[in-house]
VOBA-1610 file (N, C-alpha, C; in pm, whole numbers, padded with zeros to 5 digits, always signed):
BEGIN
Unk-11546-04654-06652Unk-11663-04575-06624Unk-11620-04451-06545Unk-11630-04358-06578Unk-11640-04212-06508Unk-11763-04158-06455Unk-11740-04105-06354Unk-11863-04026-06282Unk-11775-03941-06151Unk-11741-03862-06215Unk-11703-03723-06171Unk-11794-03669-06075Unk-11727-03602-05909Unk-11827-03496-05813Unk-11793-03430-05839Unk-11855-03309-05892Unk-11818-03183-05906Unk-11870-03077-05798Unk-11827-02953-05817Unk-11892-02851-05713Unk-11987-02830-05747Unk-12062-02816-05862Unk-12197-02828-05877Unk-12282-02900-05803Unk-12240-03070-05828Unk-12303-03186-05775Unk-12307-03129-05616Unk-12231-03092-05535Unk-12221-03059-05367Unk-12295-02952-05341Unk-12327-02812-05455Unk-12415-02716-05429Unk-12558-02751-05440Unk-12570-02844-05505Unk-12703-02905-05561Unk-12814-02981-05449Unk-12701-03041-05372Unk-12703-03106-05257Unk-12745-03046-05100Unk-12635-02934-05114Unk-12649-02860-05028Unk-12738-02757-05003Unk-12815-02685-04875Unk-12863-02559-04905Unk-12806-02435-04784Unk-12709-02402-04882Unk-12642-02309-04842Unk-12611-02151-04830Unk-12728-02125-04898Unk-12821-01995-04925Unk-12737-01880-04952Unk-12639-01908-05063Unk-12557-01843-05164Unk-12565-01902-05312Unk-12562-01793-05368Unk-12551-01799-05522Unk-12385-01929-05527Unk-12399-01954-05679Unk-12325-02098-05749Unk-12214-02012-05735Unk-12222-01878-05809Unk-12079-01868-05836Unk-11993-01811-05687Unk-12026-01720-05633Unk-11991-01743-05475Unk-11932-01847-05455Unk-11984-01916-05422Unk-11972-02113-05346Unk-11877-02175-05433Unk-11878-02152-05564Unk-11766-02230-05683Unk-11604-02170-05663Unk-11633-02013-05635Unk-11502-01929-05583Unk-11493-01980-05468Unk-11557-01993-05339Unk-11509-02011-05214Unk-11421-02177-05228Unk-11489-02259-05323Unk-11443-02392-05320Unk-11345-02430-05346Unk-11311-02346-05469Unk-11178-02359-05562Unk-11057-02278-05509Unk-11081-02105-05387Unk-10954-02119-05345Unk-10938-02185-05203Unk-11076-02285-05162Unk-10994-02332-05047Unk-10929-02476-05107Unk-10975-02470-05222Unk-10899-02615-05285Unk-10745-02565-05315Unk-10739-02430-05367Unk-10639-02413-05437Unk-10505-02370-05291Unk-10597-02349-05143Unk-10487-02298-05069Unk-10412-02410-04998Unk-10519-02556-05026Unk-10475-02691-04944Unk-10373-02720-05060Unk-10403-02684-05196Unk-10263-02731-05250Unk-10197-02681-05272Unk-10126-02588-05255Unk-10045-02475-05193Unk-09968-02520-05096Unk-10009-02496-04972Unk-10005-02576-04884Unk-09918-02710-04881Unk-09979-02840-04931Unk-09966-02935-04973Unk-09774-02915-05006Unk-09751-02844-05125Unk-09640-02849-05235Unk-09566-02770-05144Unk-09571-02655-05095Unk-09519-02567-05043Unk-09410-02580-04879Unk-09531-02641-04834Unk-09514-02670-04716Unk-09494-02828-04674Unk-09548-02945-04776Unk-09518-03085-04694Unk-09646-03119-04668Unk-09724-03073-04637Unk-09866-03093-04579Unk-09904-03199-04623Unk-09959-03350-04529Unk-10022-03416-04564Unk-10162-03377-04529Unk-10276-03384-04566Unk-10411-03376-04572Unk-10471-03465-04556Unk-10522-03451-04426Unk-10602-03618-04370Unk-10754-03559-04408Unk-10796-03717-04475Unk-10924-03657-04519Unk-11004-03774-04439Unk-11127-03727-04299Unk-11214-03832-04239Unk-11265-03896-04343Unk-11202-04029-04273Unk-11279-04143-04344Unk-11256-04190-04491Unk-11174-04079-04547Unk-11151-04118-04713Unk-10952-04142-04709Unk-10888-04108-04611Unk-10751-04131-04607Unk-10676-04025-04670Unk-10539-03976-04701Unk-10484-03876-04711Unk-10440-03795-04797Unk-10411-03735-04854Unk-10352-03624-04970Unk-10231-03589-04977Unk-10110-03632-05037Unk-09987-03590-04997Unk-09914-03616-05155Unk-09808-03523-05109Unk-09683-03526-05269Unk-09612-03624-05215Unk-09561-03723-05289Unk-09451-03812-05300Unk-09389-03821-05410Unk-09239-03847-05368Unk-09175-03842-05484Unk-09160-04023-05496Unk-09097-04053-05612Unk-09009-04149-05697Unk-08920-04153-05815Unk-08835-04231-05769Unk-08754-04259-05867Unk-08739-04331-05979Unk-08828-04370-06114Unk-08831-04474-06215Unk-08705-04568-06236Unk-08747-04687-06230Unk-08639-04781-06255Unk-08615-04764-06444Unk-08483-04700-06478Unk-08468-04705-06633Unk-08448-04846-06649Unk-08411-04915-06600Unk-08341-05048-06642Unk-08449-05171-06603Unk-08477-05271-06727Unk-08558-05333-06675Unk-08449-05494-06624Unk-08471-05613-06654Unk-08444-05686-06618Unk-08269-05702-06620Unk-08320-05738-06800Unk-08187-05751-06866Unk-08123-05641-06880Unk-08151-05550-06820Unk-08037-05430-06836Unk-08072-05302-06962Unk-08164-05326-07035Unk-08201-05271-07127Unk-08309-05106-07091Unk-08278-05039-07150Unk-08368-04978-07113Unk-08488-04928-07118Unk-08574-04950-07004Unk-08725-04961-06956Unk-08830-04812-07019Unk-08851-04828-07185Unk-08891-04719-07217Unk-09060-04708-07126Unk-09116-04796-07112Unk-09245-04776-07045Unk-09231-04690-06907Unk-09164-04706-06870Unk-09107-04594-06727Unk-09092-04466-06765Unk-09012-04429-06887Unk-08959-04293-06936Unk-09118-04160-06983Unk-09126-04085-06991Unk-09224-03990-07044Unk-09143-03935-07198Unk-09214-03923-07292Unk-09143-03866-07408Unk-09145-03711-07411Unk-09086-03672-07423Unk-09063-03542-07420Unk-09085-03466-07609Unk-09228-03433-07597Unk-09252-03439-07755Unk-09239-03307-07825Unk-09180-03168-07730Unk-09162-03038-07782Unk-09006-03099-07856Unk-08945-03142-07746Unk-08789-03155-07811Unk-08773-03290-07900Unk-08862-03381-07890Unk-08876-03475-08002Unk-08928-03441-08157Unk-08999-03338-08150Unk-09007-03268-08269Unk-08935-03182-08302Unk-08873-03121-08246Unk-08779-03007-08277Unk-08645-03124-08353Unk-08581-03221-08256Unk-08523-03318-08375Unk-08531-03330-08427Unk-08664-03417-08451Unk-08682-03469-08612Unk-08714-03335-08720Unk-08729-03217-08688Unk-08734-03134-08777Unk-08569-03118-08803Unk-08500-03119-08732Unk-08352-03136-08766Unk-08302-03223-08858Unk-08322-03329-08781Unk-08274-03479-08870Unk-08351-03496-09032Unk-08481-03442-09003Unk-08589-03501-09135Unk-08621-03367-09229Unk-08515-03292-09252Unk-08570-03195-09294Unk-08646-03191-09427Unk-08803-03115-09429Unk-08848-03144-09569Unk-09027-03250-09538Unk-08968-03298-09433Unk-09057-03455-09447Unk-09153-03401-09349Unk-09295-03453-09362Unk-09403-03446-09306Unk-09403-03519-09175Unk-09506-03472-09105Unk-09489-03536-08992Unk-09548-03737-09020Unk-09642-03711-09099Unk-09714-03826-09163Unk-09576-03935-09223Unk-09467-03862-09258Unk-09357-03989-09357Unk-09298-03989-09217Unk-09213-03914-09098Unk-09128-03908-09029Unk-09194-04084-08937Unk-09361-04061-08899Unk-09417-04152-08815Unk-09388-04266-08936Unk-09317-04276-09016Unk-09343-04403-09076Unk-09199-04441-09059Unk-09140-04385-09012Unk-08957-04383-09035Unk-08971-04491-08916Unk-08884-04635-08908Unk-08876-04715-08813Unk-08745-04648-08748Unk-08730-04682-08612Unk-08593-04642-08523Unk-08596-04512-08560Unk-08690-04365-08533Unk-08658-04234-08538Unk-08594-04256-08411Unk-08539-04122-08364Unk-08521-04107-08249Unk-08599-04053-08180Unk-08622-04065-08043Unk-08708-04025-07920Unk-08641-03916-07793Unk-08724-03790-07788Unk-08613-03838-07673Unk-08689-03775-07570Unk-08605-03804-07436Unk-08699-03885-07279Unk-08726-03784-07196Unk-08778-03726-07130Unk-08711-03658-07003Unk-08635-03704-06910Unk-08549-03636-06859Unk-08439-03690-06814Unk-08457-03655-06630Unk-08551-03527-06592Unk-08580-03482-06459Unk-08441-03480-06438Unk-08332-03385-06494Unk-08210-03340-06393Unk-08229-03241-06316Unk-08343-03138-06290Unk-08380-03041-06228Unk-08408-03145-06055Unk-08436-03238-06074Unk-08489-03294-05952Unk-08420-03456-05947Unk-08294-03459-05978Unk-08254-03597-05998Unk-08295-03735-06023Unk-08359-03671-06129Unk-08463-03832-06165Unk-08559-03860-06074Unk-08570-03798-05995Unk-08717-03786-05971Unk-08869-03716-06020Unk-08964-03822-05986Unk-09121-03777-06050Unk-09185-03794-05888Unk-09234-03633-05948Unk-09331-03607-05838Unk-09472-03609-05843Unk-09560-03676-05734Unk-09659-03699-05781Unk-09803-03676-05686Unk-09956-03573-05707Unk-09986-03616-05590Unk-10049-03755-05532Unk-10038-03798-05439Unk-10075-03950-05451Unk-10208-03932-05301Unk-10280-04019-05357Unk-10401-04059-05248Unk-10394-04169-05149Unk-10374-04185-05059Unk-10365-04254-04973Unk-10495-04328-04879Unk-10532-04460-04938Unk-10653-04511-04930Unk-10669-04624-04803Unk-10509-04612-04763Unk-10478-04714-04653Unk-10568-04712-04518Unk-10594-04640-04458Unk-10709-04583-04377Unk-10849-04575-04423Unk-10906-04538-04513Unk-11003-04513-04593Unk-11105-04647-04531Unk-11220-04616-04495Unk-11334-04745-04504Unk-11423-04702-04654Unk-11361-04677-04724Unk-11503-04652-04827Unk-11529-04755-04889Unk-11626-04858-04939Unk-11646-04969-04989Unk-11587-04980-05125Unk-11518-05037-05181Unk-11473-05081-05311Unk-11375-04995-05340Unk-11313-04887-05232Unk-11220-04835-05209Unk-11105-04807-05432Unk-11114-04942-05452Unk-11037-04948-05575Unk-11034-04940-05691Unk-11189-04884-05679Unk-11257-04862-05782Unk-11257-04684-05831Unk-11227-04617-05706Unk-11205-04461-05685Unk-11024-04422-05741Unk-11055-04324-05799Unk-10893-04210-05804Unk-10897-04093-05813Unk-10831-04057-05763Unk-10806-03903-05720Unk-10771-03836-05872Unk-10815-03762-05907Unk-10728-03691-06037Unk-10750-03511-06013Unk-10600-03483-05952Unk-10618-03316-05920Unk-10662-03224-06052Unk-10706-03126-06016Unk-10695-03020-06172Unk-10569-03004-06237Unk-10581-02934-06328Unk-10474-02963-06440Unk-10382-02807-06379Unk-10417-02780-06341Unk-10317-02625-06268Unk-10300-02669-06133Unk-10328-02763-06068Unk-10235-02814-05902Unk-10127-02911-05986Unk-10174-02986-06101Unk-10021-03080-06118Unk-09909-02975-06216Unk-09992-02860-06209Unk-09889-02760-06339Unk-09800-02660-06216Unk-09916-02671-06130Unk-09809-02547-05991Unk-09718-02632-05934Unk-09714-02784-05937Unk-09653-02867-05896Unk-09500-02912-05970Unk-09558-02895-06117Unk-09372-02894-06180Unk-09349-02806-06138Unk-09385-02608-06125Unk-09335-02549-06169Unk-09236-02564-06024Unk-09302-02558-05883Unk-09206-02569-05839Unk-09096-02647-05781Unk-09115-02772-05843Unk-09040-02923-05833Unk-08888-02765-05946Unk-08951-02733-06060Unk-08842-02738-06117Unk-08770-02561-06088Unk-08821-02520-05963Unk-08780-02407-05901Unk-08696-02417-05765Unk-08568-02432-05813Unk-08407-02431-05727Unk-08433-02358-05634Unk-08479-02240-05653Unk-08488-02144-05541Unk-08572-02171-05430Unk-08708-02236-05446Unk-08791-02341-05340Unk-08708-02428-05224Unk-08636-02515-05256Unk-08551-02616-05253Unk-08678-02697-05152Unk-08770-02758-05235Unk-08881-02829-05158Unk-08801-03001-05158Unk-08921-03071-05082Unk-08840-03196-05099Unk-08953-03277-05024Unk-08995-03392-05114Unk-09092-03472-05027Unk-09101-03633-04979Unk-09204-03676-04949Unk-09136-03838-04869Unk-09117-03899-05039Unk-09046-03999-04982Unk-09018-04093-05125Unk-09156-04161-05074Unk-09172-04231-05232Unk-09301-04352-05224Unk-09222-04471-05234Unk-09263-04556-05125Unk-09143-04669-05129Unk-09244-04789-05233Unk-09188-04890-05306Unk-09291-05002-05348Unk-09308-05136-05263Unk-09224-05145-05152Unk-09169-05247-05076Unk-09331-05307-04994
//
């Protein structure tokens, strides 16, 4: 079940005796300067009563038990997985290639950041909100895009807490 707050839903609420679009700009760059912030700087973001906002990194275990490797961990990397199989399959539709058993795949590898995935993560440990586990955070699609770009920008040299599973 989804049920999204939006800035709408909070202007609706509120009476704050400014026009939507005003209030939608003021919202979005103080959203956009906490994550800024956030990536840039380290910033954890304590939020009263709802618990915190912060980048953590991890490292995916490739290997699962037996030693094999743990494709459910991996992300497919599907610009350069097609660009293969246009190599390997030349001629063939994408429709015959998906029928080909054992094509090849291939993974991201994160050597820009040594196998690490960065992620922003919500921190609910503090939090009193009732059913607490039923809630997730899901940032906009341009804070997790400003977020590769500069995971995969050398010149940054950012670096954040690991997420331990322990």
């Amino acid at each position: 079940m989804t049920a999204d707050y939006r800035v709408k839903d909070i202007y609706k609420e509120e009476d704050t005796g400014i026009d939507y679009k005003t209030f939608s700009a003021f919202i979005t760059e103080c959203n956009a300067a906490l994550m800024r912030a956030m990536i840039l700087e380290n910033l954890v973001l304590k939020l009263p009563s709802m618990g915190s906002l912060q980048i953590k990194k991890f490292k995916p275990s490739l290997l699962d038990e037996e030693g094999n490797i743990n494709k459910k961990a991996m992300k497919v990397d599907f610009g350069e997985t097609r660009k293969l199989w246009a190599q390997k399959y030349p001629g063939l539709t994408m429709e015959e290639i998906k029928k080909i058993e054992d094509r090849p795949i291939v993974y991201y590898t994160n050597k820009h950041s040594d196998g690490y995935i960065y992620k922003i993560y919500w921190d609910t440990l503090t939090t009193n909100l009732p059913g607490k586990s039923c809630y997730k955070f899901r940032p906009a699609r341009s804070h997790g895009r400003f977020l590769a770009s500069c995971a995969k920008n050398s010149k940054l040299n950012i670096d954040f807490y690991e997420k331990s599973y322990a």
